[in-house]
C-alpha positions as CSV (number, residue, x, y, z in Angstrom):
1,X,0.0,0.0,0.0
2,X,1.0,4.0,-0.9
3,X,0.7,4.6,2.8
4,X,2.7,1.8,4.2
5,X,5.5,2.1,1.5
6,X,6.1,6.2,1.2
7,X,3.9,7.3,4.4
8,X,1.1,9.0,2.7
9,X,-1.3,9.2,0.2
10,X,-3.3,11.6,-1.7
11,X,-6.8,10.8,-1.6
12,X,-9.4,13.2,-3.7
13,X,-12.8,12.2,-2.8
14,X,-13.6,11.4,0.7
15,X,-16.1,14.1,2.0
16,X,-19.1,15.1,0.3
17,X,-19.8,19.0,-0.9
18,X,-22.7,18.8,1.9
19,X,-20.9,17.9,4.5
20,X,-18.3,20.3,3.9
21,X,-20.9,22.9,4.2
22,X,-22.0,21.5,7.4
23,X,-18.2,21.0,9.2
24,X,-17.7,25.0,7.9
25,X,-21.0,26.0,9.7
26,X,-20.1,24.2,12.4
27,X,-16.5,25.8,12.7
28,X,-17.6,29.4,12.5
29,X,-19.6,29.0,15.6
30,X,-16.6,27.5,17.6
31,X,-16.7,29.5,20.5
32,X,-13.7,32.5,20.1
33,X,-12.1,31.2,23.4
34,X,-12.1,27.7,22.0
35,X,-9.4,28.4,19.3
36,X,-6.4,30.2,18.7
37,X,-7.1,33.8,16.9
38,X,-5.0,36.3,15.3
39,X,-6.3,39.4,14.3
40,X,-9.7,38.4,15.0
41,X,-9.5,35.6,12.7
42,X,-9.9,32.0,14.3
43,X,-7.0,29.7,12.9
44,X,-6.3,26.5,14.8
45,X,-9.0,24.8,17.4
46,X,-8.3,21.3,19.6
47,X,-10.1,18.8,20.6
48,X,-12.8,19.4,18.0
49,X,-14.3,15.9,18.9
50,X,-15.2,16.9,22.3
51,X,-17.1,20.2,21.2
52,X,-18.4,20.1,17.7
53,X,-20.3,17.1,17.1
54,X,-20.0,17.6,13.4
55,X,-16.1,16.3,13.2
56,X,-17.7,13.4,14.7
57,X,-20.0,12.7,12.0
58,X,-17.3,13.3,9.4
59,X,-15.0,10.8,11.4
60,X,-17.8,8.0,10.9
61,X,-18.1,8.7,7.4
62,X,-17.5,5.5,5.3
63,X,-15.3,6.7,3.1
64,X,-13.3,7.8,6.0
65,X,-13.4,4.8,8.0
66,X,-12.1,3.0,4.0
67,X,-8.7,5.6,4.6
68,X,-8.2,4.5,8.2
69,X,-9.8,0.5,8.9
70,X,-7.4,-1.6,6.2
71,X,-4.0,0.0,7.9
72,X,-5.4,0.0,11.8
73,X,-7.9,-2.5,11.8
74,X,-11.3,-2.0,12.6
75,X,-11.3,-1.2,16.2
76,X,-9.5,2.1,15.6
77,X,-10.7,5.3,17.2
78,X,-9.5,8.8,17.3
79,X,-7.4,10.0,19.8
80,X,-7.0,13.6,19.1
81,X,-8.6,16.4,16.5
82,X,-7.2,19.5,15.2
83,X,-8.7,22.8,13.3
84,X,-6.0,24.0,11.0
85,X,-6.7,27.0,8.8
86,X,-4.2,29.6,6.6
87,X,-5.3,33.0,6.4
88,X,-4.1,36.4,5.6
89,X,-3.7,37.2,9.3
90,X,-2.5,33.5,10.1
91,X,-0.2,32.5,7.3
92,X,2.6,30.2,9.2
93,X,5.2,28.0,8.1
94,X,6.5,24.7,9.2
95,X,9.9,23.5,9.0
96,X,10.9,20.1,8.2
97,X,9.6,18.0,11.7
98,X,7.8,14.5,12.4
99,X,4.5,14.7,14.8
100,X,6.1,13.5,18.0
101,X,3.2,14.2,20.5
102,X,-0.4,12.6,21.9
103,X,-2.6,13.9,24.0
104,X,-3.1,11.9,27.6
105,X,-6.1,12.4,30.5
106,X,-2.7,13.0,32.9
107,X,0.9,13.5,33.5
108,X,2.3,9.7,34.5
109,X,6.0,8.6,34.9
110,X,6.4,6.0,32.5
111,X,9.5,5.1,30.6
112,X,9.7,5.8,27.5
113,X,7.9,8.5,27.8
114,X,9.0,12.4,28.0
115,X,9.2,15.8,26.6
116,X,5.7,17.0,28.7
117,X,4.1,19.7,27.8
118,X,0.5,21.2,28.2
119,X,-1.8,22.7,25.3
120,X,-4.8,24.1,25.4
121,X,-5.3,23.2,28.9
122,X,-4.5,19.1,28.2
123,X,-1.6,17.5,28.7
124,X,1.0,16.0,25.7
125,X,3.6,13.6,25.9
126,X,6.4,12.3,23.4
127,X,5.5,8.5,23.3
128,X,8.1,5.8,21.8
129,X,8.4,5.7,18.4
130,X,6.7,2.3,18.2
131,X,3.8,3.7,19.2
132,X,4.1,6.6,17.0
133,X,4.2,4.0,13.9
134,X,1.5,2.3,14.5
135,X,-0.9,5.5,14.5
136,X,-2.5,7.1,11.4
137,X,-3.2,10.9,10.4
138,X,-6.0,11.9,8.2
139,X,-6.5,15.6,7.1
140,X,-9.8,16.6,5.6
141,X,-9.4,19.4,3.4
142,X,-12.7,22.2,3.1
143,X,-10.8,24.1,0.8
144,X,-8.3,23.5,-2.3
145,X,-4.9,23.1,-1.3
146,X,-2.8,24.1,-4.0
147,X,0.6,25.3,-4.8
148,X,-0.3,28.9,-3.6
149,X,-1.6,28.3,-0.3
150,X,0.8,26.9,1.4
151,X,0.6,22.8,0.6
152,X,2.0,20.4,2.8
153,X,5.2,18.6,1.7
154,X,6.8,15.3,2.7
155,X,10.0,12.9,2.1
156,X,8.6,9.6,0.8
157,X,9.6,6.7,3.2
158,X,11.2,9.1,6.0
159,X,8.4,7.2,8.8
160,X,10.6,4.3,8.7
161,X,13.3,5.9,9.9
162,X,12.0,6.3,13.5
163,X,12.7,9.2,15.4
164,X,15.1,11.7,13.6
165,X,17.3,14.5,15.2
166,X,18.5,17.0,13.4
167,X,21.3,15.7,11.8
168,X,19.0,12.8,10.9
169,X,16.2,15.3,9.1
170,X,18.5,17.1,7.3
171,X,20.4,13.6,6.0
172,X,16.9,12.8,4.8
173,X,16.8,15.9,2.9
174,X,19.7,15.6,1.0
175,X,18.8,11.7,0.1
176,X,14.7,12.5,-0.6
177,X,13.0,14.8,-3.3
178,X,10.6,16.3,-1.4
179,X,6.8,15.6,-2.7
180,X,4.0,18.3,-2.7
181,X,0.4,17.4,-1.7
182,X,-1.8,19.1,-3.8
183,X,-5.2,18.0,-2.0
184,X,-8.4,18.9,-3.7
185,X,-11.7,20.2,-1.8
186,X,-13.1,17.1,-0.1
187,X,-9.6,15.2,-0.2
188,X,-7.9,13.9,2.2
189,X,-4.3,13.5,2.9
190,X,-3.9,10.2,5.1
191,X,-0.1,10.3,6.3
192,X,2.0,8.2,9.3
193,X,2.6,11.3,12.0
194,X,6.9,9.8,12.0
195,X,6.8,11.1,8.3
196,X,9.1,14.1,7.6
197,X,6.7,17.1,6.4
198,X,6.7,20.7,6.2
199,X,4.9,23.5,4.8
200,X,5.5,26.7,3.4
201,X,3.6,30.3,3.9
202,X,0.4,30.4,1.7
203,X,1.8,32.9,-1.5
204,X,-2.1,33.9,-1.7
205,X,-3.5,33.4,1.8
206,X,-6.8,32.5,2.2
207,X,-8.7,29.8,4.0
208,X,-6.7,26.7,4.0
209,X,-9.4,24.7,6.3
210,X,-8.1,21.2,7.4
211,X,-9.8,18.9,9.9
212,X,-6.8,16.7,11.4
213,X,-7.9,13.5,12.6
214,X,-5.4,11.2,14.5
215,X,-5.7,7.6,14.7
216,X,-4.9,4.5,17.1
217,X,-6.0,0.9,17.6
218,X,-3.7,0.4,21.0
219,X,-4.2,1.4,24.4
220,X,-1.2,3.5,26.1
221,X,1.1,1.8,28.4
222,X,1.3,1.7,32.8
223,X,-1.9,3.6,33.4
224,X,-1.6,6.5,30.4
225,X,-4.7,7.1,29.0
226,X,-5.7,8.6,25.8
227,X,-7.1,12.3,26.0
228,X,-9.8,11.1,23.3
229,X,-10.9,8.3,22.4
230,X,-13.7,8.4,19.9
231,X,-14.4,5.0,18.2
232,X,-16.6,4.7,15.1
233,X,-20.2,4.6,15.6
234,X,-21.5,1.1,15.1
């Protein structure tokens, strides 16, 4: 499979134009002190599972269950959900890094496990990279993503590398062509969180609206608990 050989895949009809025009009704009545603004403009909102019971519906979708059930199995669920957007007054970029963190109920000493920090009020943890690789991403894209508005890019294969310092990431970008994901409205991007990625400011900002769903099938280790833990509805 794409995903288990480069660590993503480009997938352009997952989400309906209906149900993109529910999730972006939804979104615009996030509460403001729910999200992250800047300049008045709402950019990034967590744990969209726990208060907008639209994500939810998107994440039982079939066709999203089909990205995420032949790689996990079937008793996946989602662990953590993230509003991502690219505007004018928001137009960020990301240098090359792997998705190192999950989001736990509480702070635990277990080994293995370090690098704590807290956001939005919840606390994150740098897990082993075992567990890491056996977890899924899947952004749902409301808007085109194309070359102007800041696409995400990736190194092909880097999520089998394990965890990378610096000297690893930048070995990997002198061995790797980097690969653009041009994502269409109602695409997804399904992507392992150890591969390499980054992403560019948007060269015509606008909204850039993605829905991050991450995915396990495992519990955590010693008493850690997942901060969500959303299955599919049955």
């Amino acid at each position: 499979m794409l995903v288990e050989r480069d660590g993503f895949a480009v997938v352009p009809r997952v989400i309906s134009a209906r149900r993109i025009a529910r999730l972006t009704a939804a979104l615009a009545a996030v509460e403001s002190n729910a999200g992250v603004r800047r300049r008045g403009q709402l950019y990034a909102v967590r744990h969209l599972l726990e208060g907008v019971p639209e994500v939810r519906a998107a994440a039982d979708e079939p066709a999203v269950c089909a990205l995420v059930e032949p790689l996990l199995g079937a008793r996946c669920f989602v662990v953590r959900s993230l509003l991502l957007d690219k505007t004018p007054a928001a137009n960020w970029k990301v240098a090359w890094h792997q998705d190192l963190s999950i989001a736990v109920r509480a702070r635990k000493t277990v080994p293995g496990f370090g690098a704590w920090s807290e956001k939005a009020g919840v606390p994150h943890v740098q897990p082993p990279a075992e567990i890491l690789a056996r977890m899924l991403t899947v952004r749902l894209y409301l808007d085109q993503c194309d070359e102007t508005n800041g696409p995400l890019r990736v190194l092909p294969g880097s999520h089998r590398a394990g965890r990378l310092d610096a000297a690893g990431i930048e070995r990997w970008r002198g061995l790797v062509a980097p690969v653009t994901c041009l994502v269409p409205r109602g695409g997804a991007l399904v992507m392992r969180p150890l591969l390499l990625h980054a992403s560019s400011a948007a060269a015509a900002p606008g909204h850039r609206r993605v829905i991050q769903l991450e995915f396990a099938a495992h519990e955590l280790p010693a008493g850690l608990e997942w901060f969500s833990r959303y299955a599919h509805a049955a």
